[in-house]
gemmi code that builds the backbone of each chain (N, CA, C; Angstrom):
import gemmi

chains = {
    "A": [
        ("UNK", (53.885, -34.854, -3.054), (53.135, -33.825, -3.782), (52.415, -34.473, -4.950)),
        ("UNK", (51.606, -34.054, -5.040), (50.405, -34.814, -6.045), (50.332, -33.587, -6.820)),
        ("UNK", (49.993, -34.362, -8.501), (49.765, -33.727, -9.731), (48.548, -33.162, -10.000)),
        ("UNK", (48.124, -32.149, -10.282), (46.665, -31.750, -10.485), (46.752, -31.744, -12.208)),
        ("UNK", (45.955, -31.995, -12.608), (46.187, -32.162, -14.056), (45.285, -30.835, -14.737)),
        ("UNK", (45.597, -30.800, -15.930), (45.278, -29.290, -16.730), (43.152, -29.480, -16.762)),
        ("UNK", (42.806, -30.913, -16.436), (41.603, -31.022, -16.931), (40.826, -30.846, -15.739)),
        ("UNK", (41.501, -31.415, -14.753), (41.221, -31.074, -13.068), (40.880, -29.621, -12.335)),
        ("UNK", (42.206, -28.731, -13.228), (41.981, -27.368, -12.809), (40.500, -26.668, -12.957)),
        ("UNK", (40.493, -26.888, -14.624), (39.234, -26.186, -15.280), (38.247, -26.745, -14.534)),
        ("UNK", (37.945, -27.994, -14.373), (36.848, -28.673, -14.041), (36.334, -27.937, -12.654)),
        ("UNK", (37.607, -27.436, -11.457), (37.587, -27.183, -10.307), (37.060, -25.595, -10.683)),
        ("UNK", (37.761, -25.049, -10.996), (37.655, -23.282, -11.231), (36.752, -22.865, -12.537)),
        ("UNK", (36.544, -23.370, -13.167), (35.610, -22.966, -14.465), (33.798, -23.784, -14.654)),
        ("UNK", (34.488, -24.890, -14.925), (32.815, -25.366, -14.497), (32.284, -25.374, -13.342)),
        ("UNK", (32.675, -25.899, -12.422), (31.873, -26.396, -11.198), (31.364, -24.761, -11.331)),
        ("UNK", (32.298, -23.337, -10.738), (31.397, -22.239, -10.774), (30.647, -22.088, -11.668)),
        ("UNK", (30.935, -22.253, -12.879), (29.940, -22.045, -14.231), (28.155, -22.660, -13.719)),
        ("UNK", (28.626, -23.946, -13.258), (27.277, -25.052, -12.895), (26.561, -23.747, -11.968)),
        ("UNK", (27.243, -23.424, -11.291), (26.674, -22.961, -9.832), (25.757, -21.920, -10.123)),
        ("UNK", (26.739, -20.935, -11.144), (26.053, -19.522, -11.856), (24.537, -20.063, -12.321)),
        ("UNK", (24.841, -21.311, -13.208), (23.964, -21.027, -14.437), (22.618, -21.748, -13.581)),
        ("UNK", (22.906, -22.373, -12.547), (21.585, -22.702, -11.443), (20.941, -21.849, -10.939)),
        ("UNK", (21.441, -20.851, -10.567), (21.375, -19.687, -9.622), (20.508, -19.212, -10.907)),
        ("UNK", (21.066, -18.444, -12.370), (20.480, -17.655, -12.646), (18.785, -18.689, -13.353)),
        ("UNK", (19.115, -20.298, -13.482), (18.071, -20.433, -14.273), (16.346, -20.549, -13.254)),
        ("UNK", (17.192, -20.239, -11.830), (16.647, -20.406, -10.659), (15.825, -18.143, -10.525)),
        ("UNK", (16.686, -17.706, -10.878), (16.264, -15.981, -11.158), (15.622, -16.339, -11.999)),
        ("UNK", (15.516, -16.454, -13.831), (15.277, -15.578, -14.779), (13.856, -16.825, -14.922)),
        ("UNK", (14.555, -17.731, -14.756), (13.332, -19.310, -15.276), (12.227, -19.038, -14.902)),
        ("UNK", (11.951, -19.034, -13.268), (11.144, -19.917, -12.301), (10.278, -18.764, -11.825)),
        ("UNK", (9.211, -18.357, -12.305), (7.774, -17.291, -12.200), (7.623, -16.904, -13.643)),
        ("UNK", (8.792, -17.712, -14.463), (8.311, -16.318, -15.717), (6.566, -17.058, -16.651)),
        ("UNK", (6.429, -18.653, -16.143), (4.886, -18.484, -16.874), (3.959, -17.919, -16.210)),
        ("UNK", (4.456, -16.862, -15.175), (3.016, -16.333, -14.860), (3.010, -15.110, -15.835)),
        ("UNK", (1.658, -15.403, -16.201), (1.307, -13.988, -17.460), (0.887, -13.139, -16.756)),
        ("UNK", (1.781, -11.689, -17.344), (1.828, -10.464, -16.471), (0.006, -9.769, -16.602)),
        ("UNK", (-0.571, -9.395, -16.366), (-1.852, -8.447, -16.175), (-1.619, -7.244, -16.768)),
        ("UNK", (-2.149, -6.767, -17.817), (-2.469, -5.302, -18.247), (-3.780, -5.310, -17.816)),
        ("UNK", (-3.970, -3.983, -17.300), (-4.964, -3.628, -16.821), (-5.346, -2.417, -17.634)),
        ("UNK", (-6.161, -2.012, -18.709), (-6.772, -1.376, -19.353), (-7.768, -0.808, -18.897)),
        ("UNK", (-8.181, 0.459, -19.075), (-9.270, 1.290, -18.184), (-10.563, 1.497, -18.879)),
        ("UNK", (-11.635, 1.107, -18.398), (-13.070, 0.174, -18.995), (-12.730, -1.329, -18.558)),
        ("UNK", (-12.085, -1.904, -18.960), (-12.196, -3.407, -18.955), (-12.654, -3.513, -17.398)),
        ("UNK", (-13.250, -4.769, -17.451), (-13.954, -5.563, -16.053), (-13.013, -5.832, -14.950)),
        ("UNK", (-12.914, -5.091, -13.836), (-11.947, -5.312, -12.392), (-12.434, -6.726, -12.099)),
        ("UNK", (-11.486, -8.069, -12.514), (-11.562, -9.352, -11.843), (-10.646, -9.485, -10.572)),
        ("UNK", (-10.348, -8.378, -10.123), (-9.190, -8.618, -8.902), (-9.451, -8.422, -7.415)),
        ("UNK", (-8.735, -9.388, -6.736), (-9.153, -9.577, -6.012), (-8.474, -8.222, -5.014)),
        ("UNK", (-9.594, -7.988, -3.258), (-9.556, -6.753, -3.376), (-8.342, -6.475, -2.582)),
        ("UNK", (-7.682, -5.273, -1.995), (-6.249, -4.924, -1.572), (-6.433, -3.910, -0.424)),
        ("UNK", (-5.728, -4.487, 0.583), (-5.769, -3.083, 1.460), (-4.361, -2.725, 1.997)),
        ("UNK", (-3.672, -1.626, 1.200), (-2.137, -1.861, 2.130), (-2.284, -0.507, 3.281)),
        ("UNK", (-1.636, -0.870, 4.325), (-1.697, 0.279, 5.860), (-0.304, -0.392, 6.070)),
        ("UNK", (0.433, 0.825, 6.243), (1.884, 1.217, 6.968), (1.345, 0.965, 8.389)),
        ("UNK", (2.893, 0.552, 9.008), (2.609, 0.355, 10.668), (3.605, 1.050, 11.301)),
        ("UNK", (3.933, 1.848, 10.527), (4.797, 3.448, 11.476), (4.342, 3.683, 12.491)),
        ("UNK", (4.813, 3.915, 13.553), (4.092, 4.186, 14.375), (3.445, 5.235, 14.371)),
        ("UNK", (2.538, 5.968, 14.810), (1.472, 7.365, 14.276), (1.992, 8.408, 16.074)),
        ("UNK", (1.467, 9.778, 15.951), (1.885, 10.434, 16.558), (0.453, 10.518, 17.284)),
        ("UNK", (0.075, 9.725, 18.338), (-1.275, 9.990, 18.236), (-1.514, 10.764, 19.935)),
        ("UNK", (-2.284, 11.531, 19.752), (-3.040, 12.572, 20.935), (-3.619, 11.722, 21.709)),
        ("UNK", (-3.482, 12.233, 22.997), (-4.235, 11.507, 24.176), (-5.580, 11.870, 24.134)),
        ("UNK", (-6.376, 10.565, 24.020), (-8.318, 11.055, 23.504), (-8.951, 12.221, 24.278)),
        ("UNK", (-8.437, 12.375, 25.746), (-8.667, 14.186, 26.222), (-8.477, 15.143, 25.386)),
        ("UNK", (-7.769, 15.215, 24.503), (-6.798, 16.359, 23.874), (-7.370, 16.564, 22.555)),
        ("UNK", (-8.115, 15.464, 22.100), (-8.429, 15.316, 20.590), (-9.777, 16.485, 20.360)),
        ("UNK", (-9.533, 17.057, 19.325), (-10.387, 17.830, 18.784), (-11.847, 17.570, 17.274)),
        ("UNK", (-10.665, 16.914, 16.499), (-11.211, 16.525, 15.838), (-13.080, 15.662, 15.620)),
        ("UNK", (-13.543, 15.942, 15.289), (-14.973, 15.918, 15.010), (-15.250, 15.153, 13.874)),
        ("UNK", (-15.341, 15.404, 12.706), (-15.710, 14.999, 11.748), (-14.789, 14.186, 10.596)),
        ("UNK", (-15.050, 13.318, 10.217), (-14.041, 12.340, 9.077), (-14.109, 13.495, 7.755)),
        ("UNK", (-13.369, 13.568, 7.118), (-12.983, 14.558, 6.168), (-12.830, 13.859, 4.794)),
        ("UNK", (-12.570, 14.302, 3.521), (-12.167, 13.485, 2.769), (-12.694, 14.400, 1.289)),
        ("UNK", (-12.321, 13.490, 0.302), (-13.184, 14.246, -0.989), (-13.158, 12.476, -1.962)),
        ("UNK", (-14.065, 13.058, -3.064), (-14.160, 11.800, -3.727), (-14.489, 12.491, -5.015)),
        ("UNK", (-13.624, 11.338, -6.393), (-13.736, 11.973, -7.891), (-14.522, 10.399, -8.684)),
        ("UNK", (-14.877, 11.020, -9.423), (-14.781, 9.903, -10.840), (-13.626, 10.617, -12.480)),
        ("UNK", (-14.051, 9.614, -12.947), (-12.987, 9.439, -14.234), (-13.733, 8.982, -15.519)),
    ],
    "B": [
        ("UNK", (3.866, -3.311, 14.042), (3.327, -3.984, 13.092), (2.071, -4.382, 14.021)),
        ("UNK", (0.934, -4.547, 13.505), (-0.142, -5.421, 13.909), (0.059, -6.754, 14.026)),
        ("UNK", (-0.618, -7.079, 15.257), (-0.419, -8.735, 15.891), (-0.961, -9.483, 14.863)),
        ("UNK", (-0.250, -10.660, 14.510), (-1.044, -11.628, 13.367), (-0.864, -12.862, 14.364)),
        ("UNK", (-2.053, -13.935, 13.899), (-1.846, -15.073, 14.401), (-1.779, -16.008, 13.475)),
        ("UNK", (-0.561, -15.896, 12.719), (0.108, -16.912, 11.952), (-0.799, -17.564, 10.671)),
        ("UNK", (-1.815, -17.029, 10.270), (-3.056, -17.242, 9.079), (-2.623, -16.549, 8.257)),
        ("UNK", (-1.601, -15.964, 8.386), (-1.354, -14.508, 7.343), (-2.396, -13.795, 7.360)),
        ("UNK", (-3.523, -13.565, 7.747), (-4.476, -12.511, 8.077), (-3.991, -11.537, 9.331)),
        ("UNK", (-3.791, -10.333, 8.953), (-3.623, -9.678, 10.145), (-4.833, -9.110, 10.659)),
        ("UNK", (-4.600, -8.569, 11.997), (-5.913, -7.765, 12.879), (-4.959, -6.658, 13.515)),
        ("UNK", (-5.805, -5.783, 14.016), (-5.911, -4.604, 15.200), (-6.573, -4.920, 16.324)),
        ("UNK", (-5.593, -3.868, 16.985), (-6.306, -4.217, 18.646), (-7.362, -2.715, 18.437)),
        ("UNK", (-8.302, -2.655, 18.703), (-9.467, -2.275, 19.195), (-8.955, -1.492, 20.058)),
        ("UNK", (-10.130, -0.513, 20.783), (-9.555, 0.106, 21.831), (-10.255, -0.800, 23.364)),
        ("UNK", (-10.842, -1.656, 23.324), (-11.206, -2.127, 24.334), (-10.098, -3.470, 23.885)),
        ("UNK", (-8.787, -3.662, 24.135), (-7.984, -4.637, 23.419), (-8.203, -5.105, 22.928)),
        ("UNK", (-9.307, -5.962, 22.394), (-9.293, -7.146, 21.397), (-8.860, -7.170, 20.354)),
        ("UNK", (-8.427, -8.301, 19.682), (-8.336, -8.309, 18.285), (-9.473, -8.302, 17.213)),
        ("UNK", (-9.134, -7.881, 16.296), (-10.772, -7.584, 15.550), (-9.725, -7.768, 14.378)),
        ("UNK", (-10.271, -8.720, 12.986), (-9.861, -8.877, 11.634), (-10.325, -7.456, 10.990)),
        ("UNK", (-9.023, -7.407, 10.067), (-9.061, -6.151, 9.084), (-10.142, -6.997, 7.808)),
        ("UNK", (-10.798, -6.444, 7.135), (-11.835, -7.224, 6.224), (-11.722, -5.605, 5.240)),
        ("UNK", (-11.072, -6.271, 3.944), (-10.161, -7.145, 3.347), (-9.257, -7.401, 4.365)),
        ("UNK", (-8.338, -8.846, 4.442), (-7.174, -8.816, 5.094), (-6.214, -7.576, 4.632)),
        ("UNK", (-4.998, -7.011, 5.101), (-4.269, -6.413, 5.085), (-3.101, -7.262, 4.481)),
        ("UNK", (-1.739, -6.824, 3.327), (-0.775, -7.613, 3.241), (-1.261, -8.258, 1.580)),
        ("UNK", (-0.480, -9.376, 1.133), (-0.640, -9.577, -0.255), (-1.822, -10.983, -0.307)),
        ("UNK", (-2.629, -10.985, -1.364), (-3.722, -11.607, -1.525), (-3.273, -12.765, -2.566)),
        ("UNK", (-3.514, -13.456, -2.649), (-3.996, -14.325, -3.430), (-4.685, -14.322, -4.775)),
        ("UNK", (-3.853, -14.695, -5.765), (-5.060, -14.563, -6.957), (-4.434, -13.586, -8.023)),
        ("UNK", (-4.445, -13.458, -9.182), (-3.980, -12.665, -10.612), (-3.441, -11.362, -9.923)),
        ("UNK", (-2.682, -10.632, -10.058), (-2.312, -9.588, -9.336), (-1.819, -8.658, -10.577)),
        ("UNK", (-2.514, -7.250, -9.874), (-2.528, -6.437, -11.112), (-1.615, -5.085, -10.985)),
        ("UNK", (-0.864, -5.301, -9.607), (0.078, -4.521, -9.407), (1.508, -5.345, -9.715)),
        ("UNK", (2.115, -4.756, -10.179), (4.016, -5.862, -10.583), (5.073, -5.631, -9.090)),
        ("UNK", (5.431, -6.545, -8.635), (6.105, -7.047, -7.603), (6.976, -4.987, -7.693)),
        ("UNK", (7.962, -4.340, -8.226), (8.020, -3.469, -8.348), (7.187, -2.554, -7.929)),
        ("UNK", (5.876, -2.490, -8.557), (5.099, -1.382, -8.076), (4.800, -1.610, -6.752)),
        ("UNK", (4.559, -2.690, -6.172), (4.527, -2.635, -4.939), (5.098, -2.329, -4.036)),
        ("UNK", (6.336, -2.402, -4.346), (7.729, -2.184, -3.623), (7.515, -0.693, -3.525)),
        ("UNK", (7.066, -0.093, -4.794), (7.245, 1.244, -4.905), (6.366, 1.904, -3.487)),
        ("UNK", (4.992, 1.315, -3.914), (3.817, 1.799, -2.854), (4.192, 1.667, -1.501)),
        ("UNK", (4.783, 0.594, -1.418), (5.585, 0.437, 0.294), (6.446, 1.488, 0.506)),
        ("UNK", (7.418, 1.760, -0.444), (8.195, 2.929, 0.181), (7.526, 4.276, 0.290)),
        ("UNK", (6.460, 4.816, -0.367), (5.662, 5.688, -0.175), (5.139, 5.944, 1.124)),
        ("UNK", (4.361, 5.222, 1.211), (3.495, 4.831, 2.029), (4.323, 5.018, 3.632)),
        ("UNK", (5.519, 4.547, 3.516), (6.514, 4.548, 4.805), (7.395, 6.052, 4.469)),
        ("UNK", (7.323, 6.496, 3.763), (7.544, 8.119, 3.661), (6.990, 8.731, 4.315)),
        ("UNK", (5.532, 8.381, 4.042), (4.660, 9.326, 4.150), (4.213, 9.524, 5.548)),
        ("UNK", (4.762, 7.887, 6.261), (4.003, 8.480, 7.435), (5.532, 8.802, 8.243)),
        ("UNK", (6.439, 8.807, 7.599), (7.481, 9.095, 8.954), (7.654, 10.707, 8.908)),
        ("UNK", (7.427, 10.942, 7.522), (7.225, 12.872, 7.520), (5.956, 13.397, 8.436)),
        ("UNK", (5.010, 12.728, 8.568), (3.625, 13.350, 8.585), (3.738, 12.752, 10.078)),
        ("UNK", (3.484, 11.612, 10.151), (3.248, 11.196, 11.874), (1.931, 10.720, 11.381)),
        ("UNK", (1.653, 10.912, 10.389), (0.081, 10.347, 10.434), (-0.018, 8.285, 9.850)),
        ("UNK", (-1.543, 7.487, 9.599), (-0.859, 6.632, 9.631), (-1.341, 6.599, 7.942)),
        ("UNK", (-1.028, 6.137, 6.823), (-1.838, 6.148, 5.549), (-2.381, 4.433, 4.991)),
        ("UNK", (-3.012, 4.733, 4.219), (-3.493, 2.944, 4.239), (-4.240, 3.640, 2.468)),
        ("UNK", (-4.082, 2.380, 1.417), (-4.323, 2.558, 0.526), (-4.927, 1.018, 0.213)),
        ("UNK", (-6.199, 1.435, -0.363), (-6.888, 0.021, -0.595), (-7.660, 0.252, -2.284)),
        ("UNK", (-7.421, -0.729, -2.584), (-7.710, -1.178, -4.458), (-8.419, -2.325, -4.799)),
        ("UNK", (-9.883, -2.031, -5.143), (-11.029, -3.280, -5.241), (-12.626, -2.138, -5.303)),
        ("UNK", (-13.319, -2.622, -5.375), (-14.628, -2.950, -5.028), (-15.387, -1.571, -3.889)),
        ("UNK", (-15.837, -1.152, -4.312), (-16.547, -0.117, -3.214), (-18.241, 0.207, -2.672)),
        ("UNK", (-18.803, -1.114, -3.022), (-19.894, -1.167, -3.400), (-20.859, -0.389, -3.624)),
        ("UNK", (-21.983, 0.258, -3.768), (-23.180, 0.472, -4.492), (-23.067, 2.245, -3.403)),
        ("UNK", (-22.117, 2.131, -2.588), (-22.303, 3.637, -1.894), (-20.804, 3.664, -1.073)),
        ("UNK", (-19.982, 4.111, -2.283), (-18.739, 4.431, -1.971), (-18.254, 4.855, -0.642)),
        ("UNK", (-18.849, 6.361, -0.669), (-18.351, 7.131, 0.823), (-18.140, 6.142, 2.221)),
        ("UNK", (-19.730, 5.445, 2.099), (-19.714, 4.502, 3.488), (-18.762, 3.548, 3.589)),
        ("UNK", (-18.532, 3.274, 2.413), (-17.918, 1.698, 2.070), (-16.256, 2.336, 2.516)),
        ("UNK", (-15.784, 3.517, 2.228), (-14.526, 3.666, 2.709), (-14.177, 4.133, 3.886)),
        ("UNK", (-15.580, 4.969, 4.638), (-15.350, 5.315, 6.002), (-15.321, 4.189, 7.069)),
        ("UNK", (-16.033, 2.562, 6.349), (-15.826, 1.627, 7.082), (-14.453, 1.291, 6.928)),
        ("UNK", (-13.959, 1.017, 6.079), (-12.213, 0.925, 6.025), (-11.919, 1.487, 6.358)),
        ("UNK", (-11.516, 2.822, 6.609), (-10.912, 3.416, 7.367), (-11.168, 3.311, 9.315)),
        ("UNK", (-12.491, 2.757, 9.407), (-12.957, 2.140, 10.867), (-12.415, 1.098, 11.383)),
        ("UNK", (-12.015, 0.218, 10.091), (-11.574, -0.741, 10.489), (-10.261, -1.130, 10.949)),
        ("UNK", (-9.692, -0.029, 10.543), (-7.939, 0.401, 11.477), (-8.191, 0.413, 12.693)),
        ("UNK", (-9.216, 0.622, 13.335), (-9.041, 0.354, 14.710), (-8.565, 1.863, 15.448)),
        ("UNK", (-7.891, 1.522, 16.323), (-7.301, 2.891, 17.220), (-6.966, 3.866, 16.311)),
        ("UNK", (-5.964, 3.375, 15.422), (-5.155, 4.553, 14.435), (-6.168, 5.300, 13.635)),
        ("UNK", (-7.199, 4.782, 13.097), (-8.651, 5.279, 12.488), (-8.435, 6.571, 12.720)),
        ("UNK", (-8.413, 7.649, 13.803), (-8.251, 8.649, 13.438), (-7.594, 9.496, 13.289)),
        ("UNK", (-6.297, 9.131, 12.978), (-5.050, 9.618, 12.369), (-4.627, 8.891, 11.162)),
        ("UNK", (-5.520, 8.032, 10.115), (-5.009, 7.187, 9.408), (-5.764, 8.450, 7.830)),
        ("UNK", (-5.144, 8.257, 6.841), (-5.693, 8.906, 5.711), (-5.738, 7.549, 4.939)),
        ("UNK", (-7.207, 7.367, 4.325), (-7.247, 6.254, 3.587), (-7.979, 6.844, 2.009)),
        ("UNK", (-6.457, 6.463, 1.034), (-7.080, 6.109, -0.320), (-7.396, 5.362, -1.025)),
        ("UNK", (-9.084, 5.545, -1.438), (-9.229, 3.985, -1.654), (-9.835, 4.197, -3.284)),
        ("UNK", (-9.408, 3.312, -4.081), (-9.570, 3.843, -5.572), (-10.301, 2.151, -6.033)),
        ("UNK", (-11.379, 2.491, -6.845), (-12.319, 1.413, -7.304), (-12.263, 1.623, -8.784)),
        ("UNK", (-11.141, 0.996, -9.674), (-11.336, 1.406, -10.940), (-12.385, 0.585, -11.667)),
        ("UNK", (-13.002, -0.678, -11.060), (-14.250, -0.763, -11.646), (-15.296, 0.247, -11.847)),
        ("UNK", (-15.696, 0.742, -10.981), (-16.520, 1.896, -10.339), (-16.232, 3.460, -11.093)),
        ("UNK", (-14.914, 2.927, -11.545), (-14.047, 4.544, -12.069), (-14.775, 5.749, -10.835)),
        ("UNK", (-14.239, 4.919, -9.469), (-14.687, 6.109, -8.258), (-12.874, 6.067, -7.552)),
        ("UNK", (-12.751, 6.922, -7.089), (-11.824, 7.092, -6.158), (-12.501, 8.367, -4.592)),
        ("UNK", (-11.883, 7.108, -3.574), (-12.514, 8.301, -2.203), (-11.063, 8.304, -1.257)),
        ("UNK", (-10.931, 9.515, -0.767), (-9.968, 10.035, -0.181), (-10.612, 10.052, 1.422)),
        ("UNK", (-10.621, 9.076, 2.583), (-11.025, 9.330, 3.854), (-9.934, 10.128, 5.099)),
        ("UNK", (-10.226, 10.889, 5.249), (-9.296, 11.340, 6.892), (-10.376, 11.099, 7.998)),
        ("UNK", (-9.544, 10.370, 8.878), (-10.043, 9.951, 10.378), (-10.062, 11.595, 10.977)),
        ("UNK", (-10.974, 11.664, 12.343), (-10.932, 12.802, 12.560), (-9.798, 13.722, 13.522)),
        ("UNK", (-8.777, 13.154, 13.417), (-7.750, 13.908, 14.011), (-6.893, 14.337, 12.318)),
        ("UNK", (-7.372, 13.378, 11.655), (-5.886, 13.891, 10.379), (-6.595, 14.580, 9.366)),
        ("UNK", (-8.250, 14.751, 9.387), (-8.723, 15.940, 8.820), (-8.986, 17.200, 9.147)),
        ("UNK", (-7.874, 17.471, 10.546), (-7.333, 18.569, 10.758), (-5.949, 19.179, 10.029)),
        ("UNK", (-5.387, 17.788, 9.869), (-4.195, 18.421, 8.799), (-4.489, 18.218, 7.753)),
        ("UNK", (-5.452, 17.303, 6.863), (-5.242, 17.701, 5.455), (-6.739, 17.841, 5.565)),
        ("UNK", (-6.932, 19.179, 4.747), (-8.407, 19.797, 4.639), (-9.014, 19.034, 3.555)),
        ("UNK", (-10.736, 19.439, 3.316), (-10.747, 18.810, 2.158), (-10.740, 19.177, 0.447)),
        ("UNK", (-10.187, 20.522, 1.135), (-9.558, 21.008, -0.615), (-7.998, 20.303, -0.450)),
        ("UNK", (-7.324, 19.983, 0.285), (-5.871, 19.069, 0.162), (-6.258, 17.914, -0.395)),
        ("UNK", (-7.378, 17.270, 0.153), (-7.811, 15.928, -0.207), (-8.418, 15.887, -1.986)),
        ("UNK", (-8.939, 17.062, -2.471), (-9.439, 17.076, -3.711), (-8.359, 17.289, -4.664)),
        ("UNK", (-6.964, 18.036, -4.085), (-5.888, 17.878, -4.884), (-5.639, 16.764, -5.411)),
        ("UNK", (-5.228, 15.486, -4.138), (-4.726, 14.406, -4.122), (-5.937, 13.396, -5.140)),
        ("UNK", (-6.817, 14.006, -4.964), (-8.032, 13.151, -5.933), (-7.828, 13.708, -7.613)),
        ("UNK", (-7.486, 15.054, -7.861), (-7.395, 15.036, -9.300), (-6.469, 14.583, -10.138)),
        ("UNK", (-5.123, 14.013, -8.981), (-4.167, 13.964, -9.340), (-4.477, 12.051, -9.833)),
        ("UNK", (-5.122, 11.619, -8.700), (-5.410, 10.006, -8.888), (-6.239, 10.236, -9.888)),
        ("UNK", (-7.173, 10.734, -10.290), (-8.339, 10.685, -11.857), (-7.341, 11.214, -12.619)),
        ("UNK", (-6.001, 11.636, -12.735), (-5.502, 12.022, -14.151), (-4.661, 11.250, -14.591)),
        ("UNK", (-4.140, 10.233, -13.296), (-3.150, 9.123, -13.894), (-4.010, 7.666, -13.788)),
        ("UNK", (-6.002, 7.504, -13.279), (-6.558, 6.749, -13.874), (-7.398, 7.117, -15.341)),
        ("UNK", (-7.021, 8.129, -15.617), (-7.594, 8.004, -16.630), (-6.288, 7.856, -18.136)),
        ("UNK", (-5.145, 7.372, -17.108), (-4.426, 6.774, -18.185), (-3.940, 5.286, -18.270)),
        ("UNK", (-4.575, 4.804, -17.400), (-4.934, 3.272, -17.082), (-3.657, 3.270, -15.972)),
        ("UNK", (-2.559, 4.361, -15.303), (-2.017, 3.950, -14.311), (-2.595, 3.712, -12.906)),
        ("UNK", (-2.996, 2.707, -12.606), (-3.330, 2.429, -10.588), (-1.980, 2.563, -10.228)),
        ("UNK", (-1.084, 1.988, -10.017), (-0.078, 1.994, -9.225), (0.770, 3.479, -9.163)),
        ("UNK", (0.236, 4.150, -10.189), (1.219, 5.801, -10.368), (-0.409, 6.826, -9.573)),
        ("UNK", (-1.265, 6.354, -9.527), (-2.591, 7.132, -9.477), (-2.017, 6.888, -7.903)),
        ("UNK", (-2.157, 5.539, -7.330), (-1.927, 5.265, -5.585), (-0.578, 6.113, -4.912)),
        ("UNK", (0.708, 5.825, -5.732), (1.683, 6.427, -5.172), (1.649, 7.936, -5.640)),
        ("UNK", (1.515, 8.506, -6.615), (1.162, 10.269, -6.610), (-0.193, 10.752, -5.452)),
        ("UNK", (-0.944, 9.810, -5.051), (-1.737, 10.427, -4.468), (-1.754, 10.546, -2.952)),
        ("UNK", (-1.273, 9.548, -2.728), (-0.829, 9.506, -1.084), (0.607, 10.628, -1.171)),
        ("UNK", (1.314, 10.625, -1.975), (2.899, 11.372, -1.810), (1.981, 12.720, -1.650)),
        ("UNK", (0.757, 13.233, -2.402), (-0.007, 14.710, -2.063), (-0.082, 14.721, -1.071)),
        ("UNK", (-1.005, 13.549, -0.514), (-1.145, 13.816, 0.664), (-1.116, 14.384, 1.773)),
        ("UNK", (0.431, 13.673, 1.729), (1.596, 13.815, 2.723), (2.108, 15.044, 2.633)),
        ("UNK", (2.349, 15.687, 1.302), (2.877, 16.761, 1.251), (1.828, 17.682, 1.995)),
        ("UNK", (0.106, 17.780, 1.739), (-0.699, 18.437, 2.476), (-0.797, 18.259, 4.225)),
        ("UNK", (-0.204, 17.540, 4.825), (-0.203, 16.724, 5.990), (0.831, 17.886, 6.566)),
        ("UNK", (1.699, 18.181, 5.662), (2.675, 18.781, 6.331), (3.634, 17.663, 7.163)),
        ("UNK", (5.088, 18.349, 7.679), (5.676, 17.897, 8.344), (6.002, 17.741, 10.165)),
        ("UNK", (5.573, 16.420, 10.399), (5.516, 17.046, 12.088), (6.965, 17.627, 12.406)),
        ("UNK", (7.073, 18.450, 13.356), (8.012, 19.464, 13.564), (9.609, 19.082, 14.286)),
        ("UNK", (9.104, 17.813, 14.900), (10.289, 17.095, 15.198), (10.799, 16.083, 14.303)),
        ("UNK", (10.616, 15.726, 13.443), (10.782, 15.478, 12.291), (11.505, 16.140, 10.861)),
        ("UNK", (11.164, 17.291, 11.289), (11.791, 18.121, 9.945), (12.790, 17.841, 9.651)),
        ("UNK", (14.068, 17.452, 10.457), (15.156, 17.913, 10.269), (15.936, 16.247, 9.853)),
        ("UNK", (14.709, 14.972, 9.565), (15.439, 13.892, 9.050), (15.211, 13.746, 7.770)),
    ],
}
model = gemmi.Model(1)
for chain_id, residues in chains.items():
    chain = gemmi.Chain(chain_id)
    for i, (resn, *xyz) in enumerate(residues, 1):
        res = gemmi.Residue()
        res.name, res.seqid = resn, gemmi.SeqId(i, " ")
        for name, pos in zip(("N", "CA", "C"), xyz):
            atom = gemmi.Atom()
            atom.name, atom.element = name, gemmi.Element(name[0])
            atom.pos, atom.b_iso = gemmi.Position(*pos), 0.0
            res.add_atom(atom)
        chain.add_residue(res)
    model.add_chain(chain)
structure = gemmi.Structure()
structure.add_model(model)
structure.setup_entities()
């Protein structure tokens, strides 16, 4: 039977996890934070680039015999 | 999901199959981003609300609408391809301080276009407090609520 010594323990159960944590979190909190966040203020100049997000749910869609629909619909505002 | 061929650009199949590019690509862009990893998250879960209540498909696009809005969003909304006319597309240009609300012509049977002018005063009252990301997700959630619920559906 072999001696584990009082400096062995800690080293095993306290630091090594400690190391592990403090990688992990400097790996979370560190690593994106110089990107400077964007306020976007209303007037100021849109420099962004442009966005299109579409869901891929599947849609409930009518067999083109069946379809009625005619005309694209919609409304439009300003601000 | 739409077929991608590994460019990270996705496409639609057409109705004569082909693939045809979405223009803007579809998915996250490149470059200063003015929505926060959060809000996006947020808009995704919306967005997948909205169409599992409704059956319809929704697509929300943020940029540029050039010099004649209406056209510029009925082509986006064309450019969905098949789903085009079941897709509701809001597309908000806060350069422009324009926002246009498109329904393909099967889903501007369910949301009329006094539903659609709801969903528009609601996006001009949270851009005119510099929120996009609360203007996109309140306005599609109208939407949906105007879309109604398809009937086999109700009960999830």
């Amino acid at each position: 039977m072999t001696l584990v010594s009082v400096l062995e323990v800690i080293g095993i159960f306290v630091v090594i996890p400690g190391a592990i944590v403090a990688v992990l979190g400097l790996l979370t909190v560190g690593v994106g934070h110089h990107r400077a966040k964007v306020h976007y203020q209303p007037g100021q100049p849109w420099e962004f680039p442009d966005h299109l997000w579409a869901g891929d749910a599947p849609v409930i869609a009518t067999p083109v015999a069946d379809r009625v629909g005619t005309r694209i619909g919609g409304a439009r505002g300003t601000w | 999901m739409a077929p991608g061929d590994g460019s990270g650009q996705l496409a639609v199949r057409t109705s004569t199959g082909a693939l045809a590019r979405v223009n803007p690509p579809m998915g996250p862009v490149e470059g200063a981003q003015v929505l926060t990893v959060r809000q996006l998250q947020d808009l995704d879960e919306v967005i997948a609300e909205a169409e599992q209540a409704s059956g319809l498909r929704f697509a929300a696009y943020l940029g540029d609408l050039g010099p004649d809005t209406r056209s510029r969003a009925e082509e986006l909304l064309a450019s969905l391809g098949t789903d085009a006319p079941y897709t509701v597309l809001l597309a908000l240009s806060p350069a422009q301080r324009t926002v246009e609300v498109a329904t393909g012509t099967e889903a501007s049977l369910r949301i009329s276009d006094r539903g659609a002018r709801v969903a528009v005063l609601s996006v001009v009252a949270a851009c005119g407090d510099g929120d996009i990301a609360g203007a996109l997700t309140s306005g599609i959630r109208i939407l949906a609520d105007q879309a109604g619920t398809v009937p086999d559906r109700s009960f999830w």
